[in-house]
C-alpha positions as CSV (number, residue, x, y, z in Angstrom):
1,X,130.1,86.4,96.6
2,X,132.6,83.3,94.4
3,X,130.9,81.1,96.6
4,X,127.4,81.9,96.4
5,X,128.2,82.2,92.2
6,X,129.9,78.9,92.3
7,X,126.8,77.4,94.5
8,X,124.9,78.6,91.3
9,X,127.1,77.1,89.1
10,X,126.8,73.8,90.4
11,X,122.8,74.2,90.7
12,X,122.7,74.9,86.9
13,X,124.7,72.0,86.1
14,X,123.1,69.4,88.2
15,X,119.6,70.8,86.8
16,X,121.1,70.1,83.0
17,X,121.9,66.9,84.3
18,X,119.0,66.0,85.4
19,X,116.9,67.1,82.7
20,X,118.7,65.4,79.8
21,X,117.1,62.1,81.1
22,X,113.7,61.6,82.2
23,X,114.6,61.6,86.3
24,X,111.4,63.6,87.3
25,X,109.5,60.8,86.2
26,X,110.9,58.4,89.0
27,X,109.4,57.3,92.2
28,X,112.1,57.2,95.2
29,X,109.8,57.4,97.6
30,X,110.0,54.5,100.4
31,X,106.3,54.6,99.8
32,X,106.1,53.8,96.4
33,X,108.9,51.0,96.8
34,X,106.6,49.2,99.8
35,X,104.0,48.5,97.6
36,X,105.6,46.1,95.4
37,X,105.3,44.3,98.6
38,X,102.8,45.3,101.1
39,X,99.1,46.1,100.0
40,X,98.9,50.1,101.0
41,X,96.0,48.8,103.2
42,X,98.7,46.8,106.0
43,X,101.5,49.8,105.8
44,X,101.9,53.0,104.8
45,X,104.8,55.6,105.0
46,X,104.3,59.4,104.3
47,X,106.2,62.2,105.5
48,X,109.3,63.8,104.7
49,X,113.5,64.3,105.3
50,X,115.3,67.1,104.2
51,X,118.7,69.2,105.0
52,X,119.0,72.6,104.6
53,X,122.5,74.8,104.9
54,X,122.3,78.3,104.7
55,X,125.9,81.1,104.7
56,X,126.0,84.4,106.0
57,X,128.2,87.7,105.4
58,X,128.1,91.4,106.1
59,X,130.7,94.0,106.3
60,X,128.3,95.9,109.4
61,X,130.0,95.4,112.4
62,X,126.8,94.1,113.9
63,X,125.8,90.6,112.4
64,X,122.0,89.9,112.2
65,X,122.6,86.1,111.8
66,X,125.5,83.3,112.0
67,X,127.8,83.1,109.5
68,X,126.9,79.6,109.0
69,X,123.5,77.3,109.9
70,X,122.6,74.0,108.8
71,X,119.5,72.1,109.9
72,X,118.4,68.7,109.2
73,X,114.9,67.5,109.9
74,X,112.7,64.1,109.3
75,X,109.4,63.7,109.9
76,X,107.8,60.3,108.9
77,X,104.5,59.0,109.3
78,X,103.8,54.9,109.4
79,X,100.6,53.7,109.5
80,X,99.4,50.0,110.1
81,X,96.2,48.9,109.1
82,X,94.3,52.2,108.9
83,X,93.9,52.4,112.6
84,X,97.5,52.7,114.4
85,X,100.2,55.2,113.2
86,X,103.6,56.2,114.3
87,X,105.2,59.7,113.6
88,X,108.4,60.7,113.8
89,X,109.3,64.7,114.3
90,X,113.3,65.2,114.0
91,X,115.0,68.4,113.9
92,X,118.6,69.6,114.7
93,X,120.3,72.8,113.9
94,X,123.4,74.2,114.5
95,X,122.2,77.1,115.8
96,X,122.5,76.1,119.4
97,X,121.0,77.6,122.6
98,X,123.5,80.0,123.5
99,X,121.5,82.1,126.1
100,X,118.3,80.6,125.2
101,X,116.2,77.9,125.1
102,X,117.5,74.9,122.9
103,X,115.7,74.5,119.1
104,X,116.7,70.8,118.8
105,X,114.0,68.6,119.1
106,X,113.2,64.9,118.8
107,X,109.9,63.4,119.3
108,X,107.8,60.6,118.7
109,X,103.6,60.0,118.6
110,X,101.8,57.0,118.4
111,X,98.2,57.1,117.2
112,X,95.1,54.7,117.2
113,X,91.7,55.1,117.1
114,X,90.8,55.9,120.2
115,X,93.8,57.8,121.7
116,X,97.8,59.0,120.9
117,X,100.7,59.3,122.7
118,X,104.0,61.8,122.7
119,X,107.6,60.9,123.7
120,X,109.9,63.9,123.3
121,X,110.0,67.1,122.3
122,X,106.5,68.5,121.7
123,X,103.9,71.1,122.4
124,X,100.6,70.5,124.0
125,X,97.3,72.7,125.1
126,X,94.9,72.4,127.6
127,X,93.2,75.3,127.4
128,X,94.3,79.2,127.0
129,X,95.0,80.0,130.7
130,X,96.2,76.1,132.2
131,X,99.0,75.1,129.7
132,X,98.6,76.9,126.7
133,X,101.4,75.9,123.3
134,X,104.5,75.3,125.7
135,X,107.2,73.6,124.7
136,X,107.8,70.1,126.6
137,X,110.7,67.5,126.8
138,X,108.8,64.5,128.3
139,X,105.8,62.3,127.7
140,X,102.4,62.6,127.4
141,X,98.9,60.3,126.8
142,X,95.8,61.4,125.3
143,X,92.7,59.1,125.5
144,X,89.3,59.0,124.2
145,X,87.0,56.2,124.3
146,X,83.2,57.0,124.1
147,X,82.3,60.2,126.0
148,X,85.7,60.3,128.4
149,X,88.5,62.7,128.3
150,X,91.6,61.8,129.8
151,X,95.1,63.3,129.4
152,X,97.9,63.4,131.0
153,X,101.6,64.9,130.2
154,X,104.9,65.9,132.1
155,X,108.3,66.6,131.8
156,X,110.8,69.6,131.6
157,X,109.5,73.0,129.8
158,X,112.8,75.3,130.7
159,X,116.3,74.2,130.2
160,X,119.2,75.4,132.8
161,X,120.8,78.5,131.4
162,X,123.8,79.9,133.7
163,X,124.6,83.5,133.0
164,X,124.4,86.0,135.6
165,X,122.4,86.5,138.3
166,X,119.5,88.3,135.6
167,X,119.5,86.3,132.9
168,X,119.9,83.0,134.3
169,X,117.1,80.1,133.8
170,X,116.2,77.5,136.1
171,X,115.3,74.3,134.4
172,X,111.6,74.4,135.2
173,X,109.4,70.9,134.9
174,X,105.6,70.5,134.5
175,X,102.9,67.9,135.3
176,X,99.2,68.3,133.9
177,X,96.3,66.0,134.1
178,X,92.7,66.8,132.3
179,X,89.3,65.0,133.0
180,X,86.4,65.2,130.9
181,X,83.2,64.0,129.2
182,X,81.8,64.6,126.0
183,X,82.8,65.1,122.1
184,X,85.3,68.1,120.8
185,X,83.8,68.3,117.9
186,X,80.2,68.2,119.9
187,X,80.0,69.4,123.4
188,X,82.5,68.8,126.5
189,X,83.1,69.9,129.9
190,X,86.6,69.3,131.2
191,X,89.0,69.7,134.5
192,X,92.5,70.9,134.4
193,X,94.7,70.6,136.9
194,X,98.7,71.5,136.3
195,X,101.7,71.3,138.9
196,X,105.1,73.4,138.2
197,X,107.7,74.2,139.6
198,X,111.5,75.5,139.2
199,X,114.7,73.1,140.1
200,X,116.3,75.8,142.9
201,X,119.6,73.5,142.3
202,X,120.2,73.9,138.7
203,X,121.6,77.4,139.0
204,X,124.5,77.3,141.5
205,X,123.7,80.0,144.2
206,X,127.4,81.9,144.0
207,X,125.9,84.2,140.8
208,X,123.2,85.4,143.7
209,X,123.7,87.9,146.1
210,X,122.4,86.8,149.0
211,X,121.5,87.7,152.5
212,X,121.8,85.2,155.2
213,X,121.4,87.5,158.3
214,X,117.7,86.9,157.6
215,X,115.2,84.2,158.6
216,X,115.3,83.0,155.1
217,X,117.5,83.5,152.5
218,X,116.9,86.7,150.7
219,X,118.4,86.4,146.7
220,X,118.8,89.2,144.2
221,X,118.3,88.3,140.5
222,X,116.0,85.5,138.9
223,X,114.2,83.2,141.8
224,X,112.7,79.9,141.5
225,X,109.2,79.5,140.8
226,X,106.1,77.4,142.1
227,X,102.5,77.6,140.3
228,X,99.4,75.2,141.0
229,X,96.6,75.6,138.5
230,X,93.0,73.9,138.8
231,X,90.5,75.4,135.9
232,X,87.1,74.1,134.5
233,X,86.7,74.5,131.0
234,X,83.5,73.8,128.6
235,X,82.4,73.8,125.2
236,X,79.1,73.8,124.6
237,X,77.2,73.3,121.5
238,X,73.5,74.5,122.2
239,X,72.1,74.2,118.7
240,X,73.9,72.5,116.2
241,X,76.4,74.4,114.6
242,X,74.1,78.0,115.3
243,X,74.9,78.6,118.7
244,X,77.9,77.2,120.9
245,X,79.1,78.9,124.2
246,X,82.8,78.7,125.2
247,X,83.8,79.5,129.1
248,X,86.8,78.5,131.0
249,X,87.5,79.8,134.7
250,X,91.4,78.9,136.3
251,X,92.9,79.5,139.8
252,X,96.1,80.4,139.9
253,X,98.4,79.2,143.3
254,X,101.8,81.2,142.2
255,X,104.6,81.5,144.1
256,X,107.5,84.1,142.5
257,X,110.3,82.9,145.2
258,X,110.6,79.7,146.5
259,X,113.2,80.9,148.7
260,X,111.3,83.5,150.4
261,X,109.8,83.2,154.1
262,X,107.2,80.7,154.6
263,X,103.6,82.3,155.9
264,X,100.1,80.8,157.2
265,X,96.9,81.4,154.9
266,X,94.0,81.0,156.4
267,X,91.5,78.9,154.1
268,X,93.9,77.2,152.1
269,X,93.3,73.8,151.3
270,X,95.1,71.0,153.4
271,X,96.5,69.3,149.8
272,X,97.5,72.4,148.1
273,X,99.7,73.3,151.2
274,X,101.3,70.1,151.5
275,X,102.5,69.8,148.0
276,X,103.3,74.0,148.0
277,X,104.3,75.9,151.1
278,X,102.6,79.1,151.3
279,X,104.7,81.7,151.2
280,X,105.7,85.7,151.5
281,X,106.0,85.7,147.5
282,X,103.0,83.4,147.1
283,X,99.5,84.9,144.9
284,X,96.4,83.1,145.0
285,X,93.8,84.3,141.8
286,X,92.0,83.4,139.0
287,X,91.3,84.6,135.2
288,X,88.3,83.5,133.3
289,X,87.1,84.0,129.4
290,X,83.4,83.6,127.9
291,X,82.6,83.3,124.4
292,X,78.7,82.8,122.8
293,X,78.9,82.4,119.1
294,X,75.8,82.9,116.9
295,X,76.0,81.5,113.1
296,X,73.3,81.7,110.7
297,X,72.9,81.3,107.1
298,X,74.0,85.0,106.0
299,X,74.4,86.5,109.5
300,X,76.8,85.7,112.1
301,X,77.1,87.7,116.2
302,X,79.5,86.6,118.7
303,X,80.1,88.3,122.5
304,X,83.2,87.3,124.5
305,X,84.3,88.7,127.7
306,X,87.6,88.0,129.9
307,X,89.4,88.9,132.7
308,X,92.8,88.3,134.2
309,X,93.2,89.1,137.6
310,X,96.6,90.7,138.6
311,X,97.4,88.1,141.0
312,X,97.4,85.5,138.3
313,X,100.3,83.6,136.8
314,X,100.9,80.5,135.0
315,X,103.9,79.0,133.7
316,X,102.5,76.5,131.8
317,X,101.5,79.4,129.2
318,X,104.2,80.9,126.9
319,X,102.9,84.2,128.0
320,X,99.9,86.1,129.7
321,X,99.1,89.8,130.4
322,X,97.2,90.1,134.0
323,X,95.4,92.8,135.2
324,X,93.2,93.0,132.1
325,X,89.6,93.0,131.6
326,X,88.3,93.0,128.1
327,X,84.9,92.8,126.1
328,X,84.7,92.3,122.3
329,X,81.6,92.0,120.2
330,X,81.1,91.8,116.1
331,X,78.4,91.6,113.7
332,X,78.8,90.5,110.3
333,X,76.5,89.7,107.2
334,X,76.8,88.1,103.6
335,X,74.3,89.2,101.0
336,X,73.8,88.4,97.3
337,X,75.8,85.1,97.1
338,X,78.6,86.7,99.0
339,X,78.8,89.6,96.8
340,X,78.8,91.8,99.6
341,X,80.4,90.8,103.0
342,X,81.1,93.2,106.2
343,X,81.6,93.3,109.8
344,X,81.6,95.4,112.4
345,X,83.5,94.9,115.9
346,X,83.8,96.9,119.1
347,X,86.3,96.4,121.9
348,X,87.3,97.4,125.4
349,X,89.5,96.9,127.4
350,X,91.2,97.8,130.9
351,X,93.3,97.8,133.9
352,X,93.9,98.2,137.3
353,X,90.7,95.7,138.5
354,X,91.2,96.3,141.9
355,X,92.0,100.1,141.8
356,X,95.9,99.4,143.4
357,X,97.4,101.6,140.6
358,X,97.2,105.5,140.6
359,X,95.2,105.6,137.0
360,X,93.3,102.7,135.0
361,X,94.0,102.7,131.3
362,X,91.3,102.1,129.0
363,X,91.4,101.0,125.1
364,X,88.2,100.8,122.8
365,X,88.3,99.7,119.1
366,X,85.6,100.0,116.8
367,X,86.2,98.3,113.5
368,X,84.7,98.0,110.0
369,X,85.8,96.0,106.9
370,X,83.3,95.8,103.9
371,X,84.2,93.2,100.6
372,X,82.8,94.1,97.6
373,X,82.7,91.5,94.9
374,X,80.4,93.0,92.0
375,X,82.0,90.8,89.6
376,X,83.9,87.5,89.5
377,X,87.1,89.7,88.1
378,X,86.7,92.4,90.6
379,X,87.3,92.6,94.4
380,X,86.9,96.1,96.5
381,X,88.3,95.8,100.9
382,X,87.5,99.0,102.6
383,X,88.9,99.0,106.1
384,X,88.4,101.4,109.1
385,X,89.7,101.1,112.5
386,X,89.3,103.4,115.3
387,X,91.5,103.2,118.4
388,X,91.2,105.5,121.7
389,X,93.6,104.8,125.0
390,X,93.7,107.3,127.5
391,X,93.5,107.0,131.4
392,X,91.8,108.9,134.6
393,X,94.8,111.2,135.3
394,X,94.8,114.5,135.5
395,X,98.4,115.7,135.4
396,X,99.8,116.4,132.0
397,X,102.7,114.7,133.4
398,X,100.9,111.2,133.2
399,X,98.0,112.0,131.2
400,X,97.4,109.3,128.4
401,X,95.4,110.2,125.7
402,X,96.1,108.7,122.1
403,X,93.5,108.6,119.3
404,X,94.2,106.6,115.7
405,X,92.0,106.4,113.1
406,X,93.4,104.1,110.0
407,X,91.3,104.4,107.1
408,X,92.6,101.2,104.3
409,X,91.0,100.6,101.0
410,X,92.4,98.4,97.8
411,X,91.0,97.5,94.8
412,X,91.8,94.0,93.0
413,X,90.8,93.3,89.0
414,X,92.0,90.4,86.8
415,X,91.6,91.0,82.7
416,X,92.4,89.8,79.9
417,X,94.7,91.7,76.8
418,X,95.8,89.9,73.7
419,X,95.0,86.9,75.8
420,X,97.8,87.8,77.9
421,X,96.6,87.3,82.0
422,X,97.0,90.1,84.4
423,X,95.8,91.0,87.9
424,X,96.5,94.4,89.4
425,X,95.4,95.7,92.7
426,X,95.8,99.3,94.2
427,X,95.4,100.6,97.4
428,X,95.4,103.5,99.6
429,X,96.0,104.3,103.6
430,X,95.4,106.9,105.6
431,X,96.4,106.9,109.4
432,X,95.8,109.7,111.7
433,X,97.2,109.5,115.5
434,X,96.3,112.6,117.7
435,X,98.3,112.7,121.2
436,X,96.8,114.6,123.6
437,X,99.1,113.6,126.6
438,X,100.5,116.9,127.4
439,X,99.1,120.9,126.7
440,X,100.2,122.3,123.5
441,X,99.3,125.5,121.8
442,X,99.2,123.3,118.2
443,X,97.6,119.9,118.0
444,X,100.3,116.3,118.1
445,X,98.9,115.1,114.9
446,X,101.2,112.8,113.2
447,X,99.6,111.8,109.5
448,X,100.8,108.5,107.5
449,X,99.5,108.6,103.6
450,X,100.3,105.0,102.4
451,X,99.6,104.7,98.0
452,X,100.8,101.4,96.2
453,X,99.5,99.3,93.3
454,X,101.0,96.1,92.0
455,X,100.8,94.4,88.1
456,X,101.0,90.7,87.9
457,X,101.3,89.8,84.2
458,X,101.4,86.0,83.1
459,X,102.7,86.1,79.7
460,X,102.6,82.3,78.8
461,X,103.2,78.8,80.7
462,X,106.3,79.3,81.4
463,X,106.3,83.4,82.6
464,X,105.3,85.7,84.0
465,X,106.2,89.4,85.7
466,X,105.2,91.5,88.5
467,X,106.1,95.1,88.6
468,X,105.1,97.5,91.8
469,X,105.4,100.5,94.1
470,X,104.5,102.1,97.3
471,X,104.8,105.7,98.8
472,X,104.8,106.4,102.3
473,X,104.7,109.7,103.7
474,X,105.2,111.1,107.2
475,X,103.8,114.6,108.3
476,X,104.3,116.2,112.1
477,X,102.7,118.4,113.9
478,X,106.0,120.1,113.5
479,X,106.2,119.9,110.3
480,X,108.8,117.5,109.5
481,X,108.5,115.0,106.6
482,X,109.6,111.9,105.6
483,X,108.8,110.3,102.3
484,X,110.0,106.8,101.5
485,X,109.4,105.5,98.0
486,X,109.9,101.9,97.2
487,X,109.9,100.1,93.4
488,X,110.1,96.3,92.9
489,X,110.3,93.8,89.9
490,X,109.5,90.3,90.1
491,X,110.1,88.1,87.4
492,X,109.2,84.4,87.4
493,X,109.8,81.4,85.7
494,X,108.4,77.7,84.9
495,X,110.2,74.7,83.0
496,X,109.9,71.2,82.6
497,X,106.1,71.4,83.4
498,X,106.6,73.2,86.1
499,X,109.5,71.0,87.7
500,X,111.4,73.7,87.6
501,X,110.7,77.3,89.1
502,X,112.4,80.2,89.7
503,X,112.0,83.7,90.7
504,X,113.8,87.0,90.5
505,X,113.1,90.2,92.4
506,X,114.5,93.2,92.4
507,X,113.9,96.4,94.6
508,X,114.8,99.5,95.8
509,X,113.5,101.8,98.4
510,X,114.8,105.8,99.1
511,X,114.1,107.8,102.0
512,X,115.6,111.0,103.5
513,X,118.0,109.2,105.3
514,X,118.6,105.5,103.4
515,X,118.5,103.9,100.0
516,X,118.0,100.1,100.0
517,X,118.9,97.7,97.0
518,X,118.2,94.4,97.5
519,X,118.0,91.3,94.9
520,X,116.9,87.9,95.7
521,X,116.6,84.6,93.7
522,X,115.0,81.5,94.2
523,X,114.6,78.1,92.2
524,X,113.2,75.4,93.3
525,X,113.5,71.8,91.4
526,X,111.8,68.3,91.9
527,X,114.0,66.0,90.0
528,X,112.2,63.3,91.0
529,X,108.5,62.5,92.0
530,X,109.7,62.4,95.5
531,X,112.7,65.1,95.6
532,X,112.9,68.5,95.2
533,X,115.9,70.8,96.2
534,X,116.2,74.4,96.8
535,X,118.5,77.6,96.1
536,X,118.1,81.2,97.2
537,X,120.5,83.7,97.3
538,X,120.2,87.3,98.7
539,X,122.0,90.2,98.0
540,X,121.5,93.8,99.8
541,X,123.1,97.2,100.6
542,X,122.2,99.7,103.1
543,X,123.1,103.2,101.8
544,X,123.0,106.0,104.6
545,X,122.8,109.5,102.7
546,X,123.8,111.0,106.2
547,X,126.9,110.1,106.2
548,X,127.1,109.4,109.8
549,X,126.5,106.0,109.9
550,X,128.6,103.4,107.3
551,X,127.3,102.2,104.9
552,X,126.9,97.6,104.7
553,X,125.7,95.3,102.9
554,X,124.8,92.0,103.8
555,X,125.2,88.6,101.2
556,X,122.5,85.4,102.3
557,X,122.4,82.2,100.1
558,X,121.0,79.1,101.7
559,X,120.3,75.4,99.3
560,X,117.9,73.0,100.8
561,X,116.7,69.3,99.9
562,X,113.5,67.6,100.4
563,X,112.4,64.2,99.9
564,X,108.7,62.7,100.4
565,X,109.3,59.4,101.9
């Protein structure tokens, strides 16, 4: 705690500092410095550098974050002649890998006119079932010129991690190439085709248990991976911005263990076994997705249906949920200026496609959300969503059978006293869940009321305050209740035309079992045009009225600078 209050200290000081002299005034910008020299028009650098340090303590023998982080990141942007730019995306923590993957990354993306490039660390899409926001550490190319599509990217998306024989990574590596014609903001029709595969040498085979009395060499824990995807994907925009149909259909060749016994499929194309080797472990399926979209002065429809066959995998997609067939379809309108706006949406969705499990489990939502704007100072959300799962069996032993009905509403209104600005919004929830998975004489309801209301007064220029509260109550079936009140003041503040801001909250929350006090303060300062730096400090304690479990409390103050190159 002296070090986050000596921290503070030294902000206040440094802030006095500045402000005795007209600092915020100046321009340190690289930017601004360039153009004493070059015309804007010939080079340009934007972006931004920062550092940011943060310290961590808690008396809980459990600690929720290290006791120390600092991060460093640049991200500059340099453009030449309004038709070429270069940007730089930096960023290194101390926060390590450990047993995951590493956060560090470094990358760099040219741009031109008709086409960029990426070198590094980046992420990249395809499409949602081909290669879908992974992380790479290579190199990519995207091209455009006229009505073709061309891209092309590879390089590592998993990094070796030797632990034991469970959680160990292979270092996994990725290729993808897409062909296409037409326009993405227009119309286009595209071919995706991604290779990848694990490195079965980057995890030393002593943390396996293996058996080589086998034909092949049988492992126990984590095994290396092979997946082949090919997919056609379009986008098609049938009557200009009104109607546009999205589809996308991908095969999956997936391998789980590259180790495993190699087998014959018949009908397998020549290529695909060359560059693969069919196997015991090996899957062969596909997943597709359809979308129509219908948009139209005040009303607007849209249909989509999917499915994800359970033989499908693809590990150029952070992650994905086979065996899953689902249809969703909304409604919505916008009358009187957008006075009144709702929508209505219905979904279903389900398992077990080809009938291999003992039940198939079924979902449905129906939803309804209605805004009410009567007048400019007044805004009224009503929500309602139903949700039903349940499957076919009939043993109370497995029977799944959940209903919840959530009923939301708040109410927002800005007004005027003594020429004093506030805003206030209230709202209430209701949710309901029934289980009926198992006989009982009573019925499994469990009941969550939900009332809070917030006041955001701005009292002049310079501040303003924001008191509020929630209630939460739990009711059971067998009539246990928990109630959990919560209270909060916020109190902010603006100087030196806004240069400087800071804010204060306060809050505590009680329940049956724990009282929570937490405060937290953050400033924020741009002493120059083109710098700004950043405090917050954070201080809480967990309280257990049990007094089973000690008591903690847990101390967070971090100090951050930016600058706008």
């Amino acid at each position: 705690m002296k070090r986050i209050l000596l921290v503070l200290i030294v902000f206040i000081s440094f802030v006095k500092g500045q402000t005795s002299s007209d600092s915020t005034e100046v321009d340190l910008s690289i930017t601004n410095k360039l153009n004493d020299y070059i015309a804007p028009s010939i080079f340009t650098i934007s972006g931004e550098a920062g550092v940011y340090g943060e310290l961590y303590s808690t008396n809980s023998e459990i600690k929720r974050r290290p006791s120390s982080t600092g991060r460093i990141f640049l991200r500059p942007t340099i453009q030449f002649f309004q038709n070429f730019s270069m940007s730089l995306d930096l960023f290194l923590s101390t926060e390590g890998s450990g047993y995951r993957q590493n956060i560090n990354r470094i990358a760099i993306h040219p741009t031109w006119s008709w086409g960029t490039a990426h070198v590094g660390d980046f992420n990249h899409k395809f499409s949602e079932y081909s290669i879908n926001s992974v992380s790479i550490r290579g190199a990519g190319v995207e091209i455009y010129p006229g009505w073709f599509r061309f891209q092309i990217i590879g390089g590592q998306t998993k990094q070796p991690i030797i632990a034991n024989k469970y959680n160990s990574v292979y270092s996994q590596y990725l290729a993808g190439l897409k062909i296409g014609v037409g326009k993405k903001e227009s119309s286009y029709f595209d071919i995706n085709l991604v290779a990848a595969t694990d490195d079965k040498n980057s995890i030393p085979n002593s943390i396996f248990v293996t058996d080589t009395t086998a034909s092949s060499v049988s492992q126990s824990g984590v095994t290396p991976k092979e997946n082949i995807l090919l997919g056609l994907e379009t986008n098609l925009n049938i009557v200009s911005n009104i109607l546009r149909f999205k589809g996308e259909i991908t095969g999956s060749y997936f391998t789980n263990d590259a180790n495993a016994e190699t087998v014959d499929f018949d009908g397998l194309p020549q290529f695909v076994g060359e560059m693969f080797h069919p196997r015991t472990t090996t899957n062969v399926d596909y997943a597709f997705n359809t979308a129509l979209d219908f948009r139209y002065d005040f009303f607007d429809a849209n249909v989509m249906f999917s499915q994800v066959n359970p033989g499908f995998q693809s590990l150029g997609v952070v992650s994905v949920i086979n065996d899953k067939r689902k249809f969703s379809s909304g409604i919505g309108f916008k009358f009187l200026n957008n006075m009144l706006m709702f929508k209505i949406r219905y979904d279903h969705q389900n398992d077990n496609l080809l009938n291999q499990k003992a039940f198939t489990l079924s979902r449905n939502t129906i939803g309804f959300i209605s805004i009410i704007r009567p007048i400019s100072e007044l805004s009224i959300i009503i929500n309602v969503i139903k949700n039903d799962m349940n499957n076919d069996s009939e043993s109370d032993t497995t029977k799944i059978d959940n209903k919840i009905l959530s009923i939301n509403g708040n109410v927002s209104y800005q007004f005027d006293v003594m020429k004093i600005q506030n805003s206030v919004m209230i709202g209430y929830s209701n949710q309901t869940s029934n289980n009926y998975n198992f006989y009982s004489p009573v019925e499994n309801k469990i009941t969550v009321n939900n009332f809070f209301a917030n006041l955001n007064t701005t009292i002049d220029k310079h501040w303003s305050v924001g008191p509020g509260f929630s209630l939460v109550k739990i009711s059971s079936w067998t009539g246990a209740e928990n109630q959990t009140l919560s209270l909060n003041l916020k109190v902010n503040n603006r100087l030196f035309s806004s240069k400087l801001m800071n804010t204060l909250m306060f809050s505590f929350s009680q329940s049956e079992f724990t009282n929570v006090y937490l405060v937290n303060f953050q400033s924020s300062f741009r002493f120059t045009k083109s710098d700004e730096i950043k405090l917050k400090l954070r201080y809480s304690i967990t309280d257990y009225s049990n007094n089973l479990t000690p008591n903690f409390w847990e101390n967070i103050a971090s100090l951050g600078i930016i600058h706008k190159l």
